[in-house]
DRENTORKOL-3810 file (N, C-alpha, C; in nm, 4 decimals):
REM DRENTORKOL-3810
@n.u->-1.8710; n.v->-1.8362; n.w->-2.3081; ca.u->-1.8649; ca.v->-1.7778; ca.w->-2.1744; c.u->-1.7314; c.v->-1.7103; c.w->-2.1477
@n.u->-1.6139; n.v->-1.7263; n.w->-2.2084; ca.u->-1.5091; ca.v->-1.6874; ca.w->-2.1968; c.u->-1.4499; c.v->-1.5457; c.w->-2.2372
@n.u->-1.5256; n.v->-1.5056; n.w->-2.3159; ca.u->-1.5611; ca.v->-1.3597; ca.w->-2.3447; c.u->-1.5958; c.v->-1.2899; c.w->-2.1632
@n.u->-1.6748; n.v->-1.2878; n.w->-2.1328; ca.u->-1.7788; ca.v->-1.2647; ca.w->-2.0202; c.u->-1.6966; c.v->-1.2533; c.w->-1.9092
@n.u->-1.5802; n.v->-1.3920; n.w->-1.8876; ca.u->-1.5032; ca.v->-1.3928; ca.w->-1.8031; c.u->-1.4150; c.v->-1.2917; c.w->-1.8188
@n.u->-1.3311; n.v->-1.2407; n.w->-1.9524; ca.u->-1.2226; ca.v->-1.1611; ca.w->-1.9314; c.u->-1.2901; c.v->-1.0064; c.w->-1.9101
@n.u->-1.4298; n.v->-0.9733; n.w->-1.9433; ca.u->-1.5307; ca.v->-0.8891; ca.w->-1.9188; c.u->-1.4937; c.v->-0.8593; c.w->-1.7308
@n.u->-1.5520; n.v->-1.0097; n.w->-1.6261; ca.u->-1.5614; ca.v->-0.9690; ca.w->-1.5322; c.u->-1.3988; c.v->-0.9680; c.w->-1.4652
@n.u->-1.3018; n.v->-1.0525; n.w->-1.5146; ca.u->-1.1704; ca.v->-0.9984; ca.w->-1.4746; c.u->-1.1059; c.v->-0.8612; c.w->-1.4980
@n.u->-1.1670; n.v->-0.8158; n.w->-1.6241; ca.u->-1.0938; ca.v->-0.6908; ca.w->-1.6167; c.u->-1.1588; c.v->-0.5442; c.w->-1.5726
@n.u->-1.2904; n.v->-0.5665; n.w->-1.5312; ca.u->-1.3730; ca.v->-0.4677; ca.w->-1.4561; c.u->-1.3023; c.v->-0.5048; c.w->-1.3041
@n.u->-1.2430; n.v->-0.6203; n.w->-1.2644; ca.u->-1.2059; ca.v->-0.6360; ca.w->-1.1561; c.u->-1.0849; c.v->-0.5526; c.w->-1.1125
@n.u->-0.9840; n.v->-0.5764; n.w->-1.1794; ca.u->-0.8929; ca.v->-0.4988; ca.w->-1.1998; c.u->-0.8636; c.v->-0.3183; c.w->-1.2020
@n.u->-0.9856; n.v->-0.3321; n.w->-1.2958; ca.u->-0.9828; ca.v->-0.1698; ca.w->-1.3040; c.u->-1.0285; c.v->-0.1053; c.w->-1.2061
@n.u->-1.1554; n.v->-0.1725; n.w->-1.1368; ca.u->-1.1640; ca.v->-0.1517; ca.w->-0.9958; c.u->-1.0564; c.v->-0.1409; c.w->-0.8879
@n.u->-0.9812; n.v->-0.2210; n.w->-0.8828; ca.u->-0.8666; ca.v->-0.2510; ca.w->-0.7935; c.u->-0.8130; c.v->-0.0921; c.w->-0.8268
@n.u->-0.7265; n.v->-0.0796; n.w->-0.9824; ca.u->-0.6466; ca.v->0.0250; ca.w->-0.9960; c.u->-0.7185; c.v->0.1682; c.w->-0.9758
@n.u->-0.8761; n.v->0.1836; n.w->-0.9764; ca.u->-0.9376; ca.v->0.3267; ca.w->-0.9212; c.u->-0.9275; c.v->0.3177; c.w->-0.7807
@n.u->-0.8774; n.v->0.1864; n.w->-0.7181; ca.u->-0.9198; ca.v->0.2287; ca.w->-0.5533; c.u->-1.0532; c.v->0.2376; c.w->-0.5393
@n.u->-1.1348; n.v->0.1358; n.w->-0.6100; ca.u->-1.2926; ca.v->0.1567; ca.w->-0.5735; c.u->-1.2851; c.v->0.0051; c.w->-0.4975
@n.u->-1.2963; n.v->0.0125; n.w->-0.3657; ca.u->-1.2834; ca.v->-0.1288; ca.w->-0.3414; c.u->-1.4066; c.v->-0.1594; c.w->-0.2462
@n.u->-1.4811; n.v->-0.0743; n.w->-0.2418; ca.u->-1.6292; ca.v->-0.1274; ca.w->-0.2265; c.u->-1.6639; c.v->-0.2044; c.w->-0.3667
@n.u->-1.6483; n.v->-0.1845; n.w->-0.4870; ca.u->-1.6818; ca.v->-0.2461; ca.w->-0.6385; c.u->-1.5718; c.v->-0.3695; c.w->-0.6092
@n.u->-1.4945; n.v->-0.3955; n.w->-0.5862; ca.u->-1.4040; ca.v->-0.4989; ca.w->-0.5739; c.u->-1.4582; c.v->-0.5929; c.w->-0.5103
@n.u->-1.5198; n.v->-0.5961; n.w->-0.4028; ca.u->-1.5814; ca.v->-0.6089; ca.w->-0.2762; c.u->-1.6920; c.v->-0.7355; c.w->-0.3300
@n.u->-1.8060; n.v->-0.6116; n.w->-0.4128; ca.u->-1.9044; ca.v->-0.6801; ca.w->-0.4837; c.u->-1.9411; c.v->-0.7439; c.w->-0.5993
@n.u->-1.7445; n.v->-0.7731; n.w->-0.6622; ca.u->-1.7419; ca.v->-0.8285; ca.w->-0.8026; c.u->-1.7315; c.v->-0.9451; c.w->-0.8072
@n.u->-1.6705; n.v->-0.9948; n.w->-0.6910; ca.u->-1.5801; ca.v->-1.1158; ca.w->-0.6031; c.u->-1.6524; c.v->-1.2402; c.w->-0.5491
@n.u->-1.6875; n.v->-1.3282; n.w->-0.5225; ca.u->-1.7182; ca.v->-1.4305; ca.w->-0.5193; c.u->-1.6868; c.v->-1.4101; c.w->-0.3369
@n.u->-1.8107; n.v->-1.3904; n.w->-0.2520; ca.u->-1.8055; ca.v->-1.4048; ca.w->-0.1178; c.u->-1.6315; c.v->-1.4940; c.w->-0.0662
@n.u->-1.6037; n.v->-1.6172; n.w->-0.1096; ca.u->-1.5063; ca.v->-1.7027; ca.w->-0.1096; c.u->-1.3888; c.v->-1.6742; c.w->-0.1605
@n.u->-1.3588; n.v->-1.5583; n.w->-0.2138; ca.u->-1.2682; ca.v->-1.5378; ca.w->-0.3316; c.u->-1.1611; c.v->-1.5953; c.w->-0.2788
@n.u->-1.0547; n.v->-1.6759; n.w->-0.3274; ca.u->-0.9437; ca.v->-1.7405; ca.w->-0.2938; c.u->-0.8452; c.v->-1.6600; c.w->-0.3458
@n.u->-0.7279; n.v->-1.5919; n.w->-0.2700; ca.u->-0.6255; ca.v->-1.5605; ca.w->-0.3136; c.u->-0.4688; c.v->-1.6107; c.w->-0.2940
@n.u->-0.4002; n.v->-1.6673; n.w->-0.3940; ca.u->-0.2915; ca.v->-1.7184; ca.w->-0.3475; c.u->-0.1887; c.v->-1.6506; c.w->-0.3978
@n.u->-0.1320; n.v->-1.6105; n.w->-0.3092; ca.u->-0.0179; ca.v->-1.4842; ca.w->-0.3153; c.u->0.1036; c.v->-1.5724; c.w->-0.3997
@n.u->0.1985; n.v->-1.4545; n.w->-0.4564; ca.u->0.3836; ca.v->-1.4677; ca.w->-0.5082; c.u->0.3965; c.v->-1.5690; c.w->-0.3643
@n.u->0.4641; n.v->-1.6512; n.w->-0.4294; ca.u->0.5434; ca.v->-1.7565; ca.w->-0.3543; c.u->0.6801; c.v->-1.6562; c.w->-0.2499
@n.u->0.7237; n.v->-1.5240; n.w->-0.3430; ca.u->0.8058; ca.v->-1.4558; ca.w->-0.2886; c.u->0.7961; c.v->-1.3472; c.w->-0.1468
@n.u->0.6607; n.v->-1.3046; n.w->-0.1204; ca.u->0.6126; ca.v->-1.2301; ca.w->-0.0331; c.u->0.6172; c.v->-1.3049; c.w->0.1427
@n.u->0.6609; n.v->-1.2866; n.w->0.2152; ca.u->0.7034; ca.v->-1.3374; ca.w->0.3231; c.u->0.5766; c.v->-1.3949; c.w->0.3931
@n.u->0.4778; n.v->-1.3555; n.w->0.3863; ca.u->0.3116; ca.v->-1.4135; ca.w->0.4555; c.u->0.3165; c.v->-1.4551; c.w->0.3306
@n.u->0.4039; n.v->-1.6002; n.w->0.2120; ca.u->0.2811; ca.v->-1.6150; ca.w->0.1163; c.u->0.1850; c.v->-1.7418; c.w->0.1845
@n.u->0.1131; n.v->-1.7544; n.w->0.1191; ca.u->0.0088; ca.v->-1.8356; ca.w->0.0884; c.u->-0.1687; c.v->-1.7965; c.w->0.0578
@n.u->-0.2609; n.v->-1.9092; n.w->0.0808; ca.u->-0.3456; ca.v->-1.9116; ca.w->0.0069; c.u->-0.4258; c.v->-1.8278; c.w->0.1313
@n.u->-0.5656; n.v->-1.7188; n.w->0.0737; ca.u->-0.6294; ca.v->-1.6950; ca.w->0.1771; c.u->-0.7514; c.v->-1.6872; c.w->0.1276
@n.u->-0.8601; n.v->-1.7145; n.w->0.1831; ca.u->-0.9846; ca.v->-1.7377; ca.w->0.1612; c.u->-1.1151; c.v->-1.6352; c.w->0.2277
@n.u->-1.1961; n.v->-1.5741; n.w->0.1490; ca.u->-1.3075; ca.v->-1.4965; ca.w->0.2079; c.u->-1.2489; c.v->-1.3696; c.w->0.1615
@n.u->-1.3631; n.v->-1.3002; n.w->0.1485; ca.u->-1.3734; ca.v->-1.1284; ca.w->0.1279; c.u->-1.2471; c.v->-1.0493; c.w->0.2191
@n.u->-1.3054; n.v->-1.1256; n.w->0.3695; ca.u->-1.2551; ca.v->-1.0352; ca.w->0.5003; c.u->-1.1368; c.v->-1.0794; c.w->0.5053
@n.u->-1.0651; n.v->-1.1523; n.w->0.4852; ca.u->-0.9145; ca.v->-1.2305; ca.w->0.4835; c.u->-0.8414; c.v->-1.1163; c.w->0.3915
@n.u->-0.8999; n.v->-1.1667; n.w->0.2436; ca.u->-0.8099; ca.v->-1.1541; ca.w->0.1350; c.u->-0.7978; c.v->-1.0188; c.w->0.1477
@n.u->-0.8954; n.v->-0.9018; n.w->0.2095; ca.u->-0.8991; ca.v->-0.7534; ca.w->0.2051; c.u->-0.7610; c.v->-0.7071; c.w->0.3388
@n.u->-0.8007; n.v->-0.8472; n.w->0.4245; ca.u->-0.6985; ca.v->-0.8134; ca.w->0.5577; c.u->-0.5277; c.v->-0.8023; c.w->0.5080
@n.u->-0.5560; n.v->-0.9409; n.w->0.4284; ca.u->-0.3392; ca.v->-0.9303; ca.w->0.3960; c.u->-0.3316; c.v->-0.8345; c.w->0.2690
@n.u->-0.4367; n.v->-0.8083; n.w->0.2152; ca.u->-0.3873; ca.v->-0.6868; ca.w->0.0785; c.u->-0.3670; c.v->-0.5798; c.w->0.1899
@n.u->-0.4501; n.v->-0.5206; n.w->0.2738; ca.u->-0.4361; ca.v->-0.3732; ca.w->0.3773; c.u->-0.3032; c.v->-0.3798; c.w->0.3984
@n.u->-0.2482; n.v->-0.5039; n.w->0.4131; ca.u->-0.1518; ca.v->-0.5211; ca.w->0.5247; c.u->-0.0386; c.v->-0.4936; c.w->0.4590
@n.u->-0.0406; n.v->-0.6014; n.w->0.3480; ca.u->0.0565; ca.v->-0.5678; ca.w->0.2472; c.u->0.1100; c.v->-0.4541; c.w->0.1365
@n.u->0.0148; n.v->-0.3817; n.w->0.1903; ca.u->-0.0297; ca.v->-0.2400; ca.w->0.0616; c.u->0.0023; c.v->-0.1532; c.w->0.1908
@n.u->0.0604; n.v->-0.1655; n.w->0.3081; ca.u->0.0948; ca.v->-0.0708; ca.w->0.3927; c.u->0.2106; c.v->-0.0928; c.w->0.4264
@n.u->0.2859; n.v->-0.2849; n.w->0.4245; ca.u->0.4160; ca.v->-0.3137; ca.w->0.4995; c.u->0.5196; c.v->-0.2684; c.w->0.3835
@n.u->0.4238; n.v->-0.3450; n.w->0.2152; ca.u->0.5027; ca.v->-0.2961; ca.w->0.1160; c.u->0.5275; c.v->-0.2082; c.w->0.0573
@n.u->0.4259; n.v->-0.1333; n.w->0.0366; ca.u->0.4369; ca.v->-0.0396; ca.w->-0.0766; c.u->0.3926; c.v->0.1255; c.w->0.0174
@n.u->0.3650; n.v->0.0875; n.w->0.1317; ca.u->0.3419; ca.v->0.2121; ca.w->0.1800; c.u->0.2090; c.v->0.2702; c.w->0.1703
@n.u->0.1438; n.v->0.2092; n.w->0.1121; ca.u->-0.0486; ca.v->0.3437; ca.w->0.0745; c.u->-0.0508; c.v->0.2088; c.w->-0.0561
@n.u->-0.1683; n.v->0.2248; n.w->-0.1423; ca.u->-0.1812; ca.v->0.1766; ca.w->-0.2275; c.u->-0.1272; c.v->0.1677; c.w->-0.3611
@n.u->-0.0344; n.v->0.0775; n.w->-0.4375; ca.u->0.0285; ca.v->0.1120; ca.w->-0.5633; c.u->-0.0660; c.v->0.2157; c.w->-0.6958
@n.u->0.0274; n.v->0.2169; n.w->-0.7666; ca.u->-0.0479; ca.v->0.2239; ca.w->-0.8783; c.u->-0.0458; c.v->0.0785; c.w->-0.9611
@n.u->-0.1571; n.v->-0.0060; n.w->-1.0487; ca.u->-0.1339; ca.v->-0.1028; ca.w->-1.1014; c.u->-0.2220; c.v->-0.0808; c.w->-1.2271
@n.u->-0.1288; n.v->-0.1443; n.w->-1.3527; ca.u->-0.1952; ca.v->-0.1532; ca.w->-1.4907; c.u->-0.1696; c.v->-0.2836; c.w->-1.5300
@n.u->-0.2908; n.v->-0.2566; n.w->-1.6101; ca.u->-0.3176; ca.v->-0.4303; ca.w->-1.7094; c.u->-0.2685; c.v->-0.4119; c.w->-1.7927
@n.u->-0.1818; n.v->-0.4904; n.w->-1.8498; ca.u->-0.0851; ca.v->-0.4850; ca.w->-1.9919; c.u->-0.0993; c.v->-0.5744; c.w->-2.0894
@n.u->-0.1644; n.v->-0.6612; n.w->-2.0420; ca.u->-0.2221; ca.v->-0.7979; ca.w->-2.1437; c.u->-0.2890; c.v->-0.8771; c.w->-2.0739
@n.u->-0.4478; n.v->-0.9341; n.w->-2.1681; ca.u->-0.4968; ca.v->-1.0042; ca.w->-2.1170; c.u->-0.5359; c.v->-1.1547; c.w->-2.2008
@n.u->-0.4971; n.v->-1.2732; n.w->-2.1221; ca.u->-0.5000; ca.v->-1.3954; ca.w->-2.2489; c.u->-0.6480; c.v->-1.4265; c.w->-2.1435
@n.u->-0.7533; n.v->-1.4828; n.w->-2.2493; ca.u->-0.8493; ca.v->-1.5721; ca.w->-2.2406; c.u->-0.8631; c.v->-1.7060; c.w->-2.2576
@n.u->-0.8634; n.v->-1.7618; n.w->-2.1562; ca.u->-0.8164; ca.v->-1.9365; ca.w->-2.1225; c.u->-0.9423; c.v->-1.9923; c.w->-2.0798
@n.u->-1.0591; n.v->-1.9105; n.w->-2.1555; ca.u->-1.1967; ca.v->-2.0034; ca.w->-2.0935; c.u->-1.2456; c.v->-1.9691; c.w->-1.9589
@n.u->-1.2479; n.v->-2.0366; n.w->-1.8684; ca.u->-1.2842; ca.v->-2.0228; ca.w->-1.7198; c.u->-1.1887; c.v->-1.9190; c.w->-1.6670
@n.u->-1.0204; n.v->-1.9583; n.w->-1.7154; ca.u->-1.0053; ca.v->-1.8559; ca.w->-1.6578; c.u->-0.8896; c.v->-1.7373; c.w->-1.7269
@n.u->-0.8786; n.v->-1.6255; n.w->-1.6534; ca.u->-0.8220; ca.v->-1.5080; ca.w->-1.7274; c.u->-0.6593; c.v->-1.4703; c.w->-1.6768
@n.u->-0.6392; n.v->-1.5080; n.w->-1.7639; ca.u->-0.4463; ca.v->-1.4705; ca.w->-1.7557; c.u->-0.4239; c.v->-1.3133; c.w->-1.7715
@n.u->-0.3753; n.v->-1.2266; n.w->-1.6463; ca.u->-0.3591; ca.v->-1.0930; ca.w->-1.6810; c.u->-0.2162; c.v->-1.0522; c.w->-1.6424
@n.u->-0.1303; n.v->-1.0058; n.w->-1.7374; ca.u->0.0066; ca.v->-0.9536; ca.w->-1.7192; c.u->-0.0253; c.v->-0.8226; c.w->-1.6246
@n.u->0.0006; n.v->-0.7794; n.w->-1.5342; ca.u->-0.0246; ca.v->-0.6465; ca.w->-1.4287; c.u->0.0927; c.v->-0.6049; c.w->-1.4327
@n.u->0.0697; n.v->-0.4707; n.w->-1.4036; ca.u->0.2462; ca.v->-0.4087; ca.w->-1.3709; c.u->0.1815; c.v->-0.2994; c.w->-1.2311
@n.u->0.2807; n.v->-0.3158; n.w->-1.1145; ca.u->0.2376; ca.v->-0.2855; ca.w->-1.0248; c.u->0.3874; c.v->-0.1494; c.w->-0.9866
@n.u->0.3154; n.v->-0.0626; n.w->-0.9493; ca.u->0.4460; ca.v->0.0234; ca.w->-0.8952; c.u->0.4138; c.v->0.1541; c.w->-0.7591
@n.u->0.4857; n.v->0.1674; n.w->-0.7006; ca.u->0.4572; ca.v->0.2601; ca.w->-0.6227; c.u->0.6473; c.v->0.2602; c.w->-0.5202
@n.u->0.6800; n.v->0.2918; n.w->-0.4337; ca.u->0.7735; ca.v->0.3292; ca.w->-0.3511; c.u->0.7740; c.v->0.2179; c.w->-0.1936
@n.u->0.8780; n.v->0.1777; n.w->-0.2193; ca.u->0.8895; ca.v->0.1100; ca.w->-0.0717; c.u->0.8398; c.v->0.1688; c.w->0.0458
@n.u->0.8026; n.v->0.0876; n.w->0.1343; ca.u->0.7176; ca.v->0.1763; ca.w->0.2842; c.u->0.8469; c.v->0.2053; c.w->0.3356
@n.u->0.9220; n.v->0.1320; n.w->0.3775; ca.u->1.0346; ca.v->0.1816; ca.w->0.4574; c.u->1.1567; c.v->0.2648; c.w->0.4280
@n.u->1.1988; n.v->0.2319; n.w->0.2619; ca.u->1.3090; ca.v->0.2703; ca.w->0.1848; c.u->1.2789; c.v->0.3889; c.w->0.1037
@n.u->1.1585; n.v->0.4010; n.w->0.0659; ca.u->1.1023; ca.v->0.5303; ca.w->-0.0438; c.u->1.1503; c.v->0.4654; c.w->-0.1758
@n.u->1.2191; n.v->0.3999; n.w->-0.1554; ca.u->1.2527; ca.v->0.3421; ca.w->-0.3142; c.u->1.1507; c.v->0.2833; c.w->-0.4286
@n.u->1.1643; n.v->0.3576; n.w->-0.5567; ca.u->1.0644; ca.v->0.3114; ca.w->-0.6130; c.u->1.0699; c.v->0.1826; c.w->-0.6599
@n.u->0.9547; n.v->0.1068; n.w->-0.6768; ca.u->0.9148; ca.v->-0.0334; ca.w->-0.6995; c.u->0.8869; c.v->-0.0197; c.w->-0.8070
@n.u->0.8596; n.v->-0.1415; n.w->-0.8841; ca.u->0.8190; ca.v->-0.1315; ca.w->-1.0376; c.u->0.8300; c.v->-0.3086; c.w->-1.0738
@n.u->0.6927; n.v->-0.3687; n.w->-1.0787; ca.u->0.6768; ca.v->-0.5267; ca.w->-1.0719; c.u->0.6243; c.v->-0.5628; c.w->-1.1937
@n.u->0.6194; n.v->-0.6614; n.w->-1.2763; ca.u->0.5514; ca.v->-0.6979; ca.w->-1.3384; c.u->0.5643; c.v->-0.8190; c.w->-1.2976
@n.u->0.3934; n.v->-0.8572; n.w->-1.2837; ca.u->0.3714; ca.v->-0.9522; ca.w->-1.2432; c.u->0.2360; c.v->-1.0566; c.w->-1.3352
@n.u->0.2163; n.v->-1.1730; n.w->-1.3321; ca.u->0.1102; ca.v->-1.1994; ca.w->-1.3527; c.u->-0.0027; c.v->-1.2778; c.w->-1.2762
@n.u->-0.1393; n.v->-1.2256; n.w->-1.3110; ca.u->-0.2277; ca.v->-1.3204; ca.w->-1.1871; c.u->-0.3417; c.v->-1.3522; c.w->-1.2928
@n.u->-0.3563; n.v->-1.5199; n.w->-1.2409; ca.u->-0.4519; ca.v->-1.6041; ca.w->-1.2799; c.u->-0.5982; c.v->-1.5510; c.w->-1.2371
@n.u->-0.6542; n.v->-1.5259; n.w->-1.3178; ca.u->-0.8160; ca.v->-1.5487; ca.w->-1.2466; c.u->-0.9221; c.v->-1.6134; c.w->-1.2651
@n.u->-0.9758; n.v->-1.7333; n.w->-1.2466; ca.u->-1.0479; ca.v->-1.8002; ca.w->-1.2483; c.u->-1.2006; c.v->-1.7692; c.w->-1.2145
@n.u->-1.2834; n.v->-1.7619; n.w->-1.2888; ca.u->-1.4293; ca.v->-1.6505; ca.w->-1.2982; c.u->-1.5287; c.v->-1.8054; c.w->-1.3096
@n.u->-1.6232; n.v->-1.7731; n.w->-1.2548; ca.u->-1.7256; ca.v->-1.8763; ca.w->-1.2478; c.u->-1.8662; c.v->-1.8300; c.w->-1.2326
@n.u->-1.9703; n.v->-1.7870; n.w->-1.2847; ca.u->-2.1263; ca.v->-1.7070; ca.w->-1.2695; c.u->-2.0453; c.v->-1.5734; c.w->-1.2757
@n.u->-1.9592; n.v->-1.5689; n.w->-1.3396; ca.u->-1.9637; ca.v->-1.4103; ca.w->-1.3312; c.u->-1.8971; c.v->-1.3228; c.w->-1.2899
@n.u->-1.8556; n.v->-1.4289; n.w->-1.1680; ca.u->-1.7564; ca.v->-1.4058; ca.w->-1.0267; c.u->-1.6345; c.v->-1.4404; c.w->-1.0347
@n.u->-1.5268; n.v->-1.3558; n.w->-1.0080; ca.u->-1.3699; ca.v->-1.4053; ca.w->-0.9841; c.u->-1.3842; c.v->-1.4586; c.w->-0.8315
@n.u->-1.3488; n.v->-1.5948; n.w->-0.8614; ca.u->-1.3175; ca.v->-1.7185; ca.w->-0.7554; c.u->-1.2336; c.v->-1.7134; c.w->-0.6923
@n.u->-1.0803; n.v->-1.6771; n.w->-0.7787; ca.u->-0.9818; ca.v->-1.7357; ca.w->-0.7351; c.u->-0.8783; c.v->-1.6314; c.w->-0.8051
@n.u->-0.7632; n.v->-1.6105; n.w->-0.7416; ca.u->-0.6728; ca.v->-1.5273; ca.w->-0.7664; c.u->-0.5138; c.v->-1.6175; c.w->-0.7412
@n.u->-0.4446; n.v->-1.6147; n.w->-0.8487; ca.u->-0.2814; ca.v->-1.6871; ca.w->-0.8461; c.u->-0.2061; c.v->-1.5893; c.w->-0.9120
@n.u->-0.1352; n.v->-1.5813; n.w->-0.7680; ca.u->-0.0282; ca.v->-1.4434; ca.w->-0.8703; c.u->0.0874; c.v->-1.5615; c.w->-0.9281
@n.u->0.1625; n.v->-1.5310; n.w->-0.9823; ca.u->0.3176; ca.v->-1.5508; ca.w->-1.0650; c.u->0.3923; c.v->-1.4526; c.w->-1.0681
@n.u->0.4717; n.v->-1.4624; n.w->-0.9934; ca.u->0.5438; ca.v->-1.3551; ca.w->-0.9773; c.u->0.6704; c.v->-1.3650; c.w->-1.0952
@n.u->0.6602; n.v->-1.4661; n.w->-1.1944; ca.u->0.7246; ca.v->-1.4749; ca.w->-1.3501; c.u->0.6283; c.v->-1.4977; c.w->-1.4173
@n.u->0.6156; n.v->-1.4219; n.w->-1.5374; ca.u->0.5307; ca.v->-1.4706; ca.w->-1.6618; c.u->0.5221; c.v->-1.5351; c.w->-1.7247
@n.u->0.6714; n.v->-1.6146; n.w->-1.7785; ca.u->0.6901; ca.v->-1.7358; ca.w->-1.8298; c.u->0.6020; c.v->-1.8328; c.w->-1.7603
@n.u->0.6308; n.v->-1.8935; n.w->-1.6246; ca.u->0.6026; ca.v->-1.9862; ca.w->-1.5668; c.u->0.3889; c.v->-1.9530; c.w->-1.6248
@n.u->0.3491; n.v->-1.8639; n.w->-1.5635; ca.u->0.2040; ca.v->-1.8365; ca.w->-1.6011; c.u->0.2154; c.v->-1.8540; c.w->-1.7008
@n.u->0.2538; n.v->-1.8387; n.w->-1.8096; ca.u->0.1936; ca.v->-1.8811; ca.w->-1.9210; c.u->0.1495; c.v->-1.9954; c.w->-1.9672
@n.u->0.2893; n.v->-2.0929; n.w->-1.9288; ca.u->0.3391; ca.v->-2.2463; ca.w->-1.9202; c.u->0.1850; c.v->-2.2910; c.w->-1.8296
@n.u->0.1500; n.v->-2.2489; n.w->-1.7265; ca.u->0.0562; ca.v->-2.2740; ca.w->-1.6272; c.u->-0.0951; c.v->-2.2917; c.w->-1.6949
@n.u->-0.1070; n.v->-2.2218; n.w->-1.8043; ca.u->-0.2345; ca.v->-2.2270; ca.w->-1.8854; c.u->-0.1666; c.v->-2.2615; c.w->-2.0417
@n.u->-0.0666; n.v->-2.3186; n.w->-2.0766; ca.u->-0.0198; ca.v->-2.3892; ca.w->-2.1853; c.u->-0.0040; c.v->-2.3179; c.w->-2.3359
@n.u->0.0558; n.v->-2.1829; n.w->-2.2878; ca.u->0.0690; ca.v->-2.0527; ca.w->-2.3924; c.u->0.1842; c.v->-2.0534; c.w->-2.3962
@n.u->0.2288; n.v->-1.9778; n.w->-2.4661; ca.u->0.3552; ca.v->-1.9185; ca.w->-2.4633; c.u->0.3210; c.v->-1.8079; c.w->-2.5214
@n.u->0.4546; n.v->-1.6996; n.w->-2.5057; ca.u->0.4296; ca.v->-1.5418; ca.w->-2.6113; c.u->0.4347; c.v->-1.5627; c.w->-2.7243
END
């Protein structure tokens, strides 16, 4: 099944990075849990379609101004769930300054469906988190 999973994590993703977020919408697990970088000032955990779409709008307008650009740079298969290195970039909303993140987020896939979303805003630590190293 773990094949299948990094299948529906990374159609997820690629969705995300076309800006097709009606497909995002319907890849997602009604419940989808997202628990933000510990570093982002609203972090924590948020739950449901309509939530998790509310603090990404929010945050994709306070932070980055409009929507980043984001790429998948590696993906580890951990079974249930999918370890993806992302690199996220676009220009500060307020500063114009360009951004440039690499980050990583957990995804936990279940029928098919991404459940659950854990960013790491270090890769080390994610890795350690599913018992890898590089």
């Amino acid at each position: 099944m773990s094949a299948e999973n990094v299948t529906a994590a990374t159609r997820l993703y690629e969705a995300i990075a076309r800006g097709d977020l009606d497909l995002v919408w319907e890849l997602v697990d009604p419940d989808i849990e997202l628990q933000t970088s510990p570093n982002l000032p609203d972090a924590g955990v948020y739950r449901g379609r309509e939530r998790v779409a509310a603090f990404l709008a929010e945050e994709g307008e306070i932070v980055w101004g409009g929507a980043p650009t984001i790429d998948i740079e590696r993906v580890f298969d951990c079974g249930e769930d999918v370890l993806m290195f992302i690199r996220v970039r676009g220009h500060g909303s307020h500063t114009g300054i360009a951004l440039d993140v690499r980050i990583a987020h957990l995804v936990t896939v279940r029928a098919g469906r991404p459940v659950r979303v854990k960013v790491f805003p270090d890769r080390q630590q994610a890795l350690g988190a599913v018992g890898l190293t590089e």
